[in-house]
C-alpha positions in Angstrom: 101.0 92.2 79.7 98.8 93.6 82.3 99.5 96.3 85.1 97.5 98.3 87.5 98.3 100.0 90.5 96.6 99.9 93.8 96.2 103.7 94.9 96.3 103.1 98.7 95.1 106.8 100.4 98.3 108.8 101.0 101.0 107.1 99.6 100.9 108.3 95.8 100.4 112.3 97.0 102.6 112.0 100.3 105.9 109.8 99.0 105.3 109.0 95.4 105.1 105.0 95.5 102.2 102.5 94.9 101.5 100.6 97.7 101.2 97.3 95.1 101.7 97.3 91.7 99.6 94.2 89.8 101.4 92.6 86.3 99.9 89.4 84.7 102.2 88.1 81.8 105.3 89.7 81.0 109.1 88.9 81.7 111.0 90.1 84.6 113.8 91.8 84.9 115.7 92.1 88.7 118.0 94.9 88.6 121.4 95.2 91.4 121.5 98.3 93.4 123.0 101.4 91.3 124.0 104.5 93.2 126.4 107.2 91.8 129.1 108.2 94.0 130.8 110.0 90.8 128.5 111.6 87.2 129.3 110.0 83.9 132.2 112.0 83.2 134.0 110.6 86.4 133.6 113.6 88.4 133.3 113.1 92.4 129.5 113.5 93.5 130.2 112.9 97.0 127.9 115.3 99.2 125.5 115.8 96.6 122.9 113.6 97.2 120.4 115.3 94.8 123.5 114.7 91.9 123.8 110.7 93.1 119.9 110.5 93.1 119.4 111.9 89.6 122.8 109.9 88.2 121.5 106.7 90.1 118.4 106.5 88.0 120.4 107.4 84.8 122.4 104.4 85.5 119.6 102.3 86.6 117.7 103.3 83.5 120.6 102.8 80.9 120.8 99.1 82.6 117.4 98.7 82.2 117.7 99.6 78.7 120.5 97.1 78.0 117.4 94.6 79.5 114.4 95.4 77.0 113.2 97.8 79.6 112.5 101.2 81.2 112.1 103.4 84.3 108.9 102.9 83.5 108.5 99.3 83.6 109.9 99.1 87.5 106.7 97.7 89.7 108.8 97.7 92.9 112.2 99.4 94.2 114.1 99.5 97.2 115.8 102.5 98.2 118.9 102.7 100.5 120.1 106.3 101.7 122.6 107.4 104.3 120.7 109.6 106.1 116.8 110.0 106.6 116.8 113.2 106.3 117.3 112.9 102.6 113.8 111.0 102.3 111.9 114.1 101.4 114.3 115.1 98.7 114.5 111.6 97.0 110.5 111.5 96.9 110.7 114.9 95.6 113.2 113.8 93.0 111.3 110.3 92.1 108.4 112.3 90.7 110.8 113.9 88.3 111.5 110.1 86.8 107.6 109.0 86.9 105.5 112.1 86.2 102.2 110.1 84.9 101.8 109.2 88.7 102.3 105.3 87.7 104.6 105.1 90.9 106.5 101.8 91.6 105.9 99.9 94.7 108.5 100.8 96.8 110.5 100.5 100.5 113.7 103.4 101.4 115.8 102.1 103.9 118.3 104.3 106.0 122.0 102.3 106.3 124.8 103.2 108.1 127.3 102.8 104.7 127.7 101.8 101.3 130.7 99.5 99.5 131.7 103.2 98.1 132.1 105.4 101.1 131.2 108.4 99.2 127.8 106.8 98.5 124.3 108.6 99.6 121.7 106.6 97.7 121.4 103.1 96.0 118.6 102.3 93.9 117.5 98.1 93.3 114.4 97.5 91.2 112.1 94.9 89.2 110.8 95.2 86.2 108.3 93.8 84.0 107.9 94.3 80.4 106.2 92.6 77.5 
């Protein structure tokens, strides 16, 4: 399988996302939205949207896992957060989870609620792997 990422001019410095991500081959793999209203032990995380961010891709990665894949292999996500404000702080924290720069394509959308009340962020993604 085949990727490359179109570089775009501010996007990959500015807010950490490819403007288009190009596979040939591979299988694909459409992950649900995973946000993180409590931390692995069961512990509330409401308020904390740096804590949901950082458990949302933990979950979404150990899903992806379970798949045959990786963080790595997402070439687009959608991002949902609560408050626009935090769309600084999630880019910031994105670049923790991709830090060769090989950014998924990618869309954050403010909403005015989750399913779980206490939720900040949801994270939905596709991947493609070998």
């Amino acid at each position: 399988m085949s990727r490359s990422y179109v570089e775009g001019t501010w996007q990959r410095k500015n807010r950490a996302f490819s403007p288009a991500v190009i596979t040939e081959g591979g299988r694909m793999v459409w992950a649900a939205g995973h946000g993180a209203p409590v931390d692995e032990m069961g512990n509330s995380l409401a308020g904390d949207f740096a804590a949901q961010t950082r458990q949302s891709f933990t979950n979404l990665s150990k899903t992806l896992e379970e798949a045959g894949a990786g963080l790595a292999d997402l070439v687009t996500m959608t991002v949902f957060i609560i408050d626009a404000r935090h769309g600084d702080e999630f880019t910031k924290i994105r670049r923790e989870y991709f830090p060769d720069g090989n950014f998924p394509a990618s869309a954050m959308l403010t909403v005015a609620g989750f399913a779980q009340p206490a939720m900040m962020v949801e994270i939905q993604g596709i991947a493609v792997v070998d």
